[in-house]
C-alpha positions in Angstrom: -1.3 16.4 -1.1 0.1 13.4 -2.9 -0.8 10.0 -2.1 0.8 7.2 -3.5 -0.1 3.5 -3.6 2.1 0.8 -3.6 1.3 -2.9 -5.1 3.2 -5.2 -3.7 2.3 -8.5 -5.7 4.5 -9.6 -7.9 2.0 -11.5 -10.0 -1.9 -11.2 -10.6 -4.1 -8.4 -10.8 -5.9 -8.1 -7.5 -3.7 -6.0 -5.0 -3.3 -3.6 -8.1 -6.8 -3.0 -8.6 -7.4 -3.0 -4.8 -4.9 -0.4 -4.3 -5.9 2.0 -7.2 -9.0 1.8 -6.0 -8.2 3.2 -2.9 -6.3 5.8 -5.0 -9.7 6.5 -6.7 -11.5 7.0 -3.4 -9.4 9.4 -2.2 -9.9 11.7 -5.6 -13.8 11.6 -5.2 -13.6 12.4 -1.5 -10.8 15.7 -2.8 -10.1 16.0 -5.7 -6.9 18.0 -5.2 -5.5 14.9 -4.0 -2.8 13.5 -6.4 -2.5 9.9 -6.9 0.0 7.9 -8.4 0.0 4.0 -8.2 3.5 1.7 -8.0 3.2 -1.6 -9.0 5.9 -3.4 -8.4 5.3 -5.6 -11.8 6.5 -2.8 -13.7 9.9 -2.2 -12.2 12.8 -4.2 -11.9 13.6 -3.6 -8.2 16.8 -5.2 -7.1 17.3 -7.3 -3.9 18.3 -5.4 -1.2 21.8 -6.4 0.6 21.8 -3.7 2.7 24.1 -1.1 0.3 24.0 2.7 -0.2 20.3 3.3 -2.3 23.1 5.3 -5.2 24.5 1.0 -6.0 21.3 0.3 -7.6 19.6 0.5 -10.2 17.0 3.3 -11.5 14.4 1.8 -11.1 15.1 0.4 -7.2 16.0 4.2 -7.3 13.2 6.0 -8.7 10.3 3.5 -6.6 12.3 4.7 -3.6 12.1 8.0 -4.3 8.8 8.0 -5.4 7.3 6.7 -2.2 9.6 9.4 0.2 8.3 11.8 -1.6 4.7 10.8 -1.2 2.7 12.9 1.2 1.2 9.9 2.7 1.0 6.0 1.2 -1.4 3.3 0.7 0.4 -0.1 0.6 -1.1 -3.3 -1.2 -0.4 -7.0 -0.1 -1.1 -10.6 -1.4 -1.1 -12.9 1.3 1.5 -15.7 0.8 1.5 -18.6 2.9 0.3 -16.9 5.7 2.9 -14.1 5.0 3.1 -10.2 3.0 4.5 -10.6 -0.3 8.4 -11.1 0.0 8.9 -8.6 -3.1 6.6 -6.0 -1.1 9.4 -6.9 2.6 12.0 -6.4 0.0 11.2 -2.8 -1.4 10.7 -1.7 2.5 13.8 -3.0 3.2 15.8 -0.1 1.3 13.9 2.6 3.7 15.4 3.8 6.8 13.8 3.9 10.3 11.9 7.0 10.1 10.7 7.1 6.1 7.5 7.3 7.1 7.5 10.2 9.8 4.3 11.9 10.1 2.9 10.2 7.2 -0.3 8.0 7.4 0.1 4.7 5.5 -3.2 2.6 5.1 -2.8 -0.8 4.1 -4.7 -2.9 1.8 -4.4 -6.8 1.0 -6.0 -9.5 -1.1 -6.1 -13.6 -0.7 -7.6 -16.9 -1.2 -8.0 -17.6 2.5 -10.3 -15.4 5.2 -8.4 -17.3 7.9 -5.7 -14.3 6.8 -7.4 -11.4 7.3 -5.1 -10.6 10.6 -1.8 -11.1 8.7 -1.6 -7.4 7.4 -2.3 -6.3 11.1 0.7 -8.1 12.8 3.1 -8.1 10.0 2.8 -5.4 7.9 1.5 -2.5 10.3 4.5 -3.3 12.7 6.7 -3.0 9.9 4.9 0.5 8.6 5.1 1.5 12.8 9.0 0.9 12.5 9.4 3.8 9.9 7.3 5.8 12.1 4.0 5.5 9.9 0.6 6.0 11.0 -1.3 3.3 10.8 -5.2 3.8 10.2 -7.6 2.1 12.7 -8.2 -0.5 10.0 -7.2 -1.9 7.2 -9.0 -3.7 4.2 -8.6 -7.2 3.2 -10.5 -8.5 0.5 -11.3 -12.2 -0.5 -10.5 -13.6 -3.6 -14.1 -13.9 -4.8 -15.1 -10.5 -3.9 -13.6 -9.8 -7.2 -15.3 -11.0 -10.7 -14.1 -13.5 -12.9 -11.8 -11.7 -15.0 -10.3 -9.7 -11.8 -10.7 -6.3 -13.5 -13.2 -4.9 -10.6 -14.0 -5.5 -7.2 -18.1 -6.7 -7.1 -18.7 -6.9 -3.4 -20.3 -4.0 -1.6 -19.1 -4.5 1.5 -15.3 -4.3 0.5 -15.8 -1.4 -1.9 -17.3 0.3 1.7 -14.4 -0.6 3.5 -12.2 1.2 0.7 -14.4 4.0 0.8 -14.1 4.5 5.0 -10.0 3.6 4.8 -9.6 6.4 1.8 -11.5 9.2 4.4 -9.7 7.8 7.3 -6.4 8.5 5.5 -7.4 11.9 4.3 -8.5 13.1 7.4 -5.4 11.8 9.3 -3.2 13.2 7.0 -5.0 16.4 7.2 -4.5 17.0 10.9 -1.2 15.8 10.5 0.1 18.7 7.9 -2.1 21.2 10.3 -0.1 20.6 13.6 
């Protein structure tokens, strides 16, 4: 199985890190599992205006592609005025209503304010529901200052736990999804 993470911040270094470590998670709990993590601050991903995925460019192209191909995803989130990343809306927006059929897609999301820890629940999930995703019974969001001061790892317990139970939950979805 492949899963593949997807940052959708389009600055900073949290929602990378909180995604690969999902990605690093799943390896420990099966480590057949192949990861592959898309930040979005490496690619030059057009704006979508609603044309043919073959009008853009390679890498709009190749992210795409990437992410279809993926066995099941783990998508990252900053939370922006009370809001998912627009650069994370945009790449969705080139995917059509079923993308995500029988594919679990967990959801992860960083910011400065715990009055925000819902936003990924009623934005994000309904979005992921549309392409006909399935959502875990959680997802993780993690405060600022559960990161240390250079934001290179994630220091508090209780969010490296929730990784930790959202990376099994995703597995063992997934599983019972390939073995219907």
């Amino acid at each position: 199985m492949k899963l593949v993470g997807v940052s959708g911040a389009p600055a900073g270094e949290k929602t990378s890190l909180a995604v690969h470590d999902v990605l690093v998670a799943a390896q420990h709990l099966d480590s057949t599992i192949q990861t592959e993590l898309i930040d979005i601050r490496e690619y030059e991903i057009e704006f979508s205006v609603g044309a043919a995925l073959s009008d853009y460019n390679d890498d709009t192209w190749n992210v795409v592609n990437k992410i279809s191909s993926a066995d099941f995803l783990v998508f990252g989130t900053p939370i922006y005025q009370a809001s998912i990343s627009g650069a994370l809306k945009n790449l969705l927006d080139f995917f059509p209503d079923n993308a995500f059929k029988y594919k679990v897609t967990g959801i992860v999301s960083t910011g400065l304010s715990n009055k925000h820890f819902l936003v990924p629940e009623y934005q994000l999930k309904p979005i992921l529901t549309y392409f006909k995703g399935l959502t875990p019974t959680g997802n993780v969001f993690i405060h600022n200052d559960c990161f240390d001061d250079e934001s290179e790892a994630i220091i508090d317990r209780d969010a490296s736990d929730r990784i930790q139970k959202l990376a099994h939950e995703m597995i063992y979805l997934q599983r019972g999804i390939n073995n219907r």
